[in-house]
N, C-alpha and C positions, 0 to 999 in steps of 0.2 A: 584320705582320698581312696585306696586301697579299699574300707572297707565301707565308701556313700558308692563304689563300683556293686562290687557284694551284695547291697542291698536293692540296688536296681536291677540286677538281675534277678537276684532271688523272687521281687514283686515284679516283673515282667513274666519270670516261669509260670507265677500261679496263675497270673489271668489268663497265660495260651494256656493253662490245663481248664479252667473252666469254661472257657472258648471252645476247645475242643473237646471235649467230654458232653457239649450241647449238638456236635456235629456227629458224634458217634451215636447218639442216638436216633437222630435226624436221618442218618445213610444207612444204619439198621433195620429202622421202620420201614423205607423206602427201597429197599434192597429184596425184601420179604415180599412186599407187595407186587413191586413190580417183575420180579423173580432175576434181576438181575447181578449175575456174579462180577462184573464189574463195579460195580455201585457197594457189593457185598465186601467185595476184595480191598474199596477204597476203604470201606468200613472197617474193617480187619486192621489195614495199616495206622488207619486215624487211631484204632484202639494200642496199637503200638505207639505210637506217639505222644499221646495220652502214658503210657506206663514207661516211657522216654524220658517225660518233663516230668515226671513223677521222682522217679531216682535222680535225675539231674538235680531236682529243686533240694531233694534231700542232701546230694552230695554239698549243694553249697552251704548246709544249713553245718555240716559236717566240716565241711574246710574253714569255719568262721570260727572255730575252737581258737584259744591259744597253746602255742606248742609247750611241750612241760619233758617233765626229767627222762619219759619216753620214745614217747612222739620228738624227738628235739628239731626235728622241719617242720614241726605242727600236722597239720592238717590238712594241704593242700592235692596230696594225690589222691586224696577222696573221690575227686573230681575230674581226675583220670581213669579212677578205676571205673566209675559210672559210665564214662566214653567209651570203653572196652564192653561192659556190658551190655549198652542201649546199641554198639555196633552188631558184636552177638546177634542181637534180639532182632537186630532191623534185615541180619541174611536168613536167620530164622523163618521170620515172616515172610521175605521174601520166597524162599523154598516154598510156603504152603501156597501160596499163590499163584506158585509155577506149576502146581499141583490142578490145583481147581483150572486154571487156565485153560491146561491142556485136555482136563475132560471135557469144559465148553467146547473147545475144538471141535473134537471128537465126537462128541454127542450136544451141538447146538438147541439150544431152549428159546421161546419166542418171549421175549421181553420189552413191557410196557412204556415205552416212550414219557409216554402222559406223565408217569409219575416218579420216571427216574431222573429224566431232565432238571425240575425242581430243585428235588432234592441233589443233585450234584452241585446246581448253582450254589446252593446255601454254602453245601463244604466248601466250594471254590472260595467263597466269598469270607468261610471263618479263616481256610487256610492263609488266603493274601493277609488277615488282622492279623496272625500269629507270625506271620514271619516280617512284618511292621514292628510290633513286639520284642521280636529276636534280635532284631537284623542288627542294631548297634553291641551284641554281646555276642555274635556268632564268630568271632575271629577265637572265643574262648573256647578249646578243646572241650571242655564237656555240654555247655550250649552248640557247639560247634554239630555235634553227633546228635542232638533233638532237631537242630536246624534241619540238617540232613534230610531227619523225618518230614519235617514239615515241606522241605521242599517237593521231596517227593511225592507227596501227598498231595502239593500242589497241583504239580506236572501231570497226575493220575486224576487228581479232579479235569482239569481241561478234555482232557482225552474222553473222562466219560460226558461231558458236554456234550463233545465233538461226536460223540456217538450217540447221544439221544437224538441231534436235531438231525445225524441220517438218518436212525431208525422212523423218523415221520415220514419218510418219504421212500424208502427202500429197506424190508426185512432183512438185513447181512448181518442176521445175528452171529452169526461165527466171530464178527469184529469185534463182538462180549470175550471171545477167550482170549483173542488177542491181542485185545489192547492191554488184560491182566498179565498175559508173558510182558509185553512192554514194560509194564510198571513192577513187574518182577525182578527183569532184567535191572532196572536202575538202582533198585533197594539194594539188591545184591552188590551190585557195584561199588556203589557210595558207601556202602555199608563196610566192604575190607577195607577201602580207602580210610576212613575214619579210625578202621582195626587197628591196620600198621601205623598210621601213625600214633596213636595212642599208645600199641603195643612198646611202641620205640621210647615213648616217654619213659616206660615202665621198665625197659630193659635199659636205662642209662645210656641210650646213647645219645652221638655228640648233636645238639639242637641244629636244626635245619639252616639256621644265619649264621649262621658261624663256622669259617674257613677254618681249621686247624695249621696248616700250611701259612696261608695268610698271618695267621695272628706270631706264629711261632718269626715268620721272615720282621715283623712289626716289631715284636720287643726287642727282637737281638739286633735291632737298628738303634735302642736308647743308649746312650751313653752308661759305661759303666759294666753293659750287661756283653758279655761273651759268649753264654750259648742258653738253651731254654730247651728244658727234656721234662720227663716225665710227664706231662700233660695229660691231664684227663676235664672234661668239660661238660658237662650233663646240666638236665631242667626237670625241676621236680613236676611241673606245670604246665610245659607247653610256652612259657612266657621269660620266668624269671631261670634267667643263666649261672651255673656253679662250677668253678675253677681248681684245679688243685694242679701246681705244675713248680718245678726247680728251675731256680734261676744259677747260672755260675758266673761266678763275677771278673768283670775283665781282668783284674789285676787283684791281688791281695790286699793292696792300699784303697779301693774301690769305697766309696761309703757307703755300706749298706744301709742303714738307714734310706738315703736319696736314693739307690737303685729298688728299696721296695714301694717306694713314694709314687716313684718312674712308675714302674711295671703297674701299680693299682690303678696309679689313674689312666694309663692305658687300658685295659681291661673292661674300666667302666664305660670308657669311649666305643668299646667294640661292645657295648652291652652284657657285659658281666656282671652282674651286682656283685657277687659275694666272692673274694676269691680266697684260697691256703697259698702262700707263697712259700716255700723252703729257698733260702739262699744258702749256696754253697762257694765254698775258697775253690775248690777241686770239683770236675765231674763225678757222678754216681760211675764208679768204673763196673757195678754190677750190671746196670742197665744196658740194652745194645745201644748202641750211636744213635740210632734211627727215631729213638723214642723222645 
């Protein structure tokens, strides 16, 4: 099941990259012609996006290895690491856009209506197919950061719409740089969002569903179990949950066997797949209490 997932996303990556690699051409032409830096700018991100689902598609080709004497998680933070990078890439992008933006500002250009309009439409129109595409794989941290893309690219197509059908009727072309800080602005944003969280993945810490407090007040409710310390709790993935925690048993006659039975399949109820249990007769007296 795991890996009929894998493969739908992997063939959903590639067709939004050949989807979108038709619209970056399309918003390039169109962006030259009619001289406009928002249609230019949407151009730029689509090309981000495009080299988004590029590394993402890679990443998952990467995390479908099986794991060996090395790797012994296999291959799955491929696909984190890709999210950290395509977020990178998406304030990157964002930054140069805040750049050209603000020289429209400044030094407003008259741009052609007639043939930016168009071509916006089309992007809008690949953007909505791509994220149709996505949308059932975007809860996955490295789809998760090409989604991002795409959304935004979305949001940045409407607006230049929204600005060709004024420019038919009233020159304010200064709303060419400003709509690019707009869509600046969002890239940039979305873009740490997707950082730290990624980031977090990558520094082990404890996954977002999961109460530490909770789980710890839960086990030492099972029969058997008298206190639950050491605890540590990480995801290699963004999905799949990893445990390692000491249990100390109520009494010395306690059946260990049944108190690790206990504690697993609690664990897996709180969404743990995998856990290390150390049972112990006695507390770690090294540890503080707290832990």
């Amino acid at each position: 099941m795991h890996e009929d997932h894998k493969h739908e996303k992997e063939k959903s990556l590639f067709l939004s990259i050949f989807f979108n690699l038709l619209i970056v051409l399309a918003e390039v032409i169109g962006g030259l012609v009619s001289r406009s830096t928002a249609l230019l700018s949407d151009a730029a991100h689509n090309s981000s996006d495009v080299l988004s689902m590029i590394f993402s598609y890679s990443a998952v080709k990467v995390s479908k290895r099986k794991r060996d004497e090395r790797f012994t998680y296999g291959y799955e933070r491929a696909e984190v690491i890709a999210a950290v990078v395509n977020s990178v890439f998406l304030m990157v992008v964002g930054g140069f856009v805040t750049f050209e933006g603000i020289k429209k500002l400044i030094s407003p250009e008259a741009v052609d209506p007639k043939v930016m309009l168009p071509v916006a439409i089309v992007g809008l129109a690949g953007n909505v197919l791509t994220i149709l595409f996505l949308h059932e794989h975007h809860h996955d941290i490295n789809v998760h950061s090409t989604f991002v893309h795409i959304t935004a690219d979305a949001i940045s197509s409407v607006l230049v719409v929204a600005l060709g059908i004024i420019l038919f009727f009233k020159p304010l072309y200064f709303l060419d740089g400003l709509i690019s800080l707009a869509i600046a602005t969002y890239m940039i944003a979305m873009g740490w969002r997707v950082f730290k969280r990624a980031s977090s993945i990558l520094m082990q810490a404890r996954p977002e569903w999961i109460d530490i407090s909770d789980l710890k007040r839960i086990l030492e409710n099972l029969e058997g179990v008298r206190d639950v310390h050491h605890i540590h709790i990480w995801t290699i993935n963004g999905k799949d949950a990893f445990a390692e925690l000491h249990v100390t048993l109520e009494s010395k006659n306690s059946d260990i066997d049944y108190v690790r039975r206990s504690v697993e399949g609690r664990l897996k109820q709180l969404g743990i797949s995998h856990s290390t249990i150390q049972i112990e007769k006695e507390r770690c007296e090294e540890l503080p209490p707290s832990l």
